[in-house]
N, C-alpha and C positions, 0 to 999 in steps of 0.2 A: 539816645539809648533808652529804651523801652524794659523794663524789671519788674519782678514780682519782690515782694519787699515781706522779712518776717518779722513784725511789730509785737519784740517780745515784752515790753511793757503790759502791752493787754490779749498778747498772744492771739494776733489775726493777721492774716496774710490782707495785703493790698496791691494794686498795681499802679507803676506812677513812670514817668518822666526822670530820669538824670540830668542834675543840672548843674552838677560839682560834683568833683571828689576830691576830697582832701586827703592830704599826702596817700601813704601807699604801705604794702606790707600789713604789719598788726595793727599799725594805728590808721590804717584807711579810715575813711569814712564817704557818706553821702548825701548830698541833697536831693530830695524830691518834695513833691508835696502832697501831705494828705490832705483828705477831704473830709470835712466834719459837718455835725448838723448846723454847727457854730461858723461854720467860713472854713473855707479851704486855707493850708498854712503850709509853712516852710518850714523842714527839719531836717537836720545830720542823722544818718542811723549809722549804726557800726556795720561794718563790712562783714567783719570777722567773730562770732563770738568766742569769749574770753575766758567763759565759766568753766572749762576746763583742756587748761594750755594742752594737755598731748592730746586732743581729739577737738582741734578747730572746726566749729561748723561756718559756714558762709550762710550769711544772715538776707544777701540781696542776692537773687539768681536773677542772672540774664533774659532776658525774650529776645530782644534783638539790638543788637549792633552798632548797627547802621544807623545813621542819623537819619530822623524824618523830613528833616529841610536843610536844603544846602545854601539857605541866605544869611543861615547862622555858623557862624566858624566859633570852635573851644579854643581858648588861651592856656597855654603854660607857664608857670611862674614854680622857681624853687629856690629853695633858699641860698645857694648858687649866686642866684642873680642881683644886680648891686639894683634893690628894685625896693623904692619907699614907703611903699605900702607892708613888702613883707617887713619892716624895720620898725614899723608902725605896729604889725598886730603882734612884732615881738613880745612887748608888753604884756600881752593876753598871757604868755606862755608859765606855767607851773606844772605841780605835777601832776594833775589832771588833764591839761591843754596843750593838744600839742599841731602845732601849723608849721609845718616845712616841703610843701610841695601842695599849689591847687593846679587843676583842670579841669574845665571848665568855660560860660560865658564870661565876656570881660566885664558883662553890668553887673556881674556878681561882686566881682574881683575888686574892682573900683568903688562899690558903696561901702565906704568903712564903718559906717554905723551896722550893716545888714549882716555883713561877714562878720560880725565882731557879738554878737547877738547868738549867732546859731553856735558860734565857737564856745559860747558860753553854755551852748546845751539848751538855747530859747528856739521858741515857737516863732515865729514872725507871719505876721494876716500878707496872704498872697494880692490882695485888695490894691495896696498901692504899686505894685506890679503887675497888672493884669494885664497891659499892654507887651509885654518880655514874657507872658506865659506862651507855653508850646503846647498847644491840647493835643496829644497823639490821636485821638480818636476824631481830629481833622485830618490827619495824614493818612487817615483807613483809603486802602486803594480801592477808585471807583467799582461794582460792577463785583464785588466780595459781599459775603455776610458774614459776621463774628460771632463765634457763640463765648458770651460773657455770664450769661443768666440761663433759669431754665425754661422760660419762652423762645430762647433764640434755640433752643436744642428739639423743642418741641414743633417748631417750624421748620427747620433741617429734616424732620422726621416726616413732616407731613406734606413735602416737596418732593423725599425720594421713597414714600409710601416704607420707609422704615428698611431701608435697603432691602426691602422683597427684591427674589429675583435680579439682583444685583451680583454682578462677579470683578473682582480686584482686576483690574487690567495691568496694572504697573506700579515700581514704586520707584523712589527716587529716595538717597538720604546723600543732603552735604554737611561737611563736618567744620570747616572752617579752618583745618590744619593744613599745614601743605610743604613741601621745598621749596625754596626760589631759586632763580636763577644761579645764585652764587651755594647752593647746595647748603644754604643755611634752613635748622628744622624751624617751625610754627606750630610749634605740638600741640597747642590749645582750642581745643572745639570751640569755638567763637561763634559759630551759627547755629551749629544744630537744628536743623530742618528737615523735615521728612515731606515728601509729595505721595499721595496716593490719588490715586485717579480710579472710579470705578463705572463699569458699563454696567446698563438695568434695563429691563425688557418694559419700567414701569415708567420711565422719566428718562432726559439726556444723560447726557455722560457726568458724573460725580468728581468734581474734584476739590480735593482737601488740602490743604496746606499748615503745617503741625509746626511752629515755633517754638524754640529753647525744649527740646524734645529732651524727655528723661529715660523715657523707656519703650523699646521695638522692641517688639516679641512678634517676629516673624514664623508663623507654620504654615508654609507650602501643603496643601493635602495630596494625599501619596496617590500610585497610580488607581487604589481601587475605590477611590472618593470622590466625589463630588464635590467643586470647589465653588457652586455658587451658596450666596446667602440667601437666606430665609428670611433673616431680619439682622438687626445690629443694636449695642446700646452705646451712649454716650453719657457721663457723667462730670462731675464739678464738684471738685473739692478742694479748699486750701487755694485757690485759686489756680486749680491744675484739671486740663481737662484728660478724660480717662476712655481713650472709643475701644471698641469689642467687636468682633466679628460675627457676634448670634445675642440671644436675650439672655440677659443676666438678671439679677436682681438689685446686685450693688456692687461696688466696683470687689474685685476679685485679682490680689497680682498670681494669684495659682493658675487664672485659667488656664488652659491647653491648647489656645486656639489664636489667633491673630488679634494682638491688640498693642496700642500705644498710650504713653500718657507725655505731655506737653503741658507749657504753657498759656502756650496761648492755639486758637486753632479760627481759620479760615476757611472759607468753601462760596462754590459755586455751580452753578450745572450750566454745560458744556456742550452745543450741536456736535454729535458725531460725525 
């Protein structure tokens, strides 16, 4: 599970790897790791923020889902279960700590010194675990570019000469909800993906791929418009990226025109 994480301690957005969640509801939490000047580390962040009970913010959004390797299987363990470990980090428990349900790897689960550190609200150096780390940015699918930074934005730009002459051919959005067979709902947008794909008279075919998607704002141009581009902008904030349909200056949620903001965002260019 791939997130963007809001580190209100020092109030900056990062993006990292899930590697636990402890229990669920108000008192979730989660493991990822940050990366410092000092060594990369292991930490619980709150799920939910608390600072004011009728207007819950969620502290860790989504990117994607889906696991990056399937040689790793998550464990469940809840307090349910007649299981020695949870009996063990009982102790930890007062009224600041509270452990009744992980999910998660099982080398988590099993190191009771490691789990019993982060319950305590500690740091732990990712160092002695370097061989159990999951880099997502090994898992990047071959034959993609990611824009993270604004060198990767200004290469995007200068592959599809800045979408000149470029026109949207299609879009795709999946949402992650659905019925199942047994007519049970799945209301929870769990993927949020948007595909765009654009033809350009300048370069191949354009296609984009928009992760943990926050915001579509789709404008069809009417019969007496012209619907190719001119140009386009992209931007990066908070770790959220922002595309536009024409040149802006800075990101803009008023424009009037075709744009999305996401988490995360992929692309490639495509033989017609």
């Amino acid at each position: 599970m791939y997130v963007r994480v809001f580190d209100k301690q020092h109030n900056t957005y990062f993006k990292s790897e899930v590697y636990a969640v402890i229990n669920s509801g108000w008192y979730e939490k989660r493991l990822v790791v940050v990366s410092s000047d000092c060594g990369s580390y292991f930490k619980l962040f709150d799920y939910i923020d608390k600072s004011d009970p009728k207007k819950p913010i969620v502290l860790i959004n989504s990117i994607t889902t889906n696991g990056f390797s399937p040689d790793y299987e998550w464990a469940y363990h809840s307090s349910n279960d007649l299981d020695k470990n949870l009996a063990e980090y009982a102790a930890l428990s007062d009224d600041n700590i509270y452990f009744f349900e992980f999910r998660g790897y099982s080398w988590i689960y099993q190191d009771n010194s490691l789990l019993s550190e982060l319950l305590k609200g500690g740091m732990v150096s990712v160092k002695k675990y370097e061989n159990q780390i999951i880099a997502s940015k090994f898992y990047q699918l071959e034959g993609w570019n990611y824009i993270e930074k604004q060198q990767d934005i200004n290469f995007l730009f200068e592959q599809t000469h800045r979408f000149h002459d470029s026109i949207l051919k299609d879009l795709n959005y999946v949402s992650g909800g659905y019925v199942n067979d047994k007519n049970q709902m799945h209301c929870t947008d769990s993927i949020r993906q948007v595909t765009m794909r654009f033809d350009s008279q300048w370069c191949d075919s354009i296609e984009m791929i928009f992760e943990g998607v926050t915001t579509l704002n789709l404008r069809p141009h009417t019969d007496n418009e012209s619907s190719y581009l001119y140009d386009a902008s992209l931007f990066i904030q908070d770790e959220t990226v922002f595309f536009f349909d024409s040149h802006i200056d800075g990101i803009d949620k008023s424009y009037d025109g075709t744009w999305i903001g996401a988490y995360w965002l992929r692309w490639r260019l495509m033989v017609r």
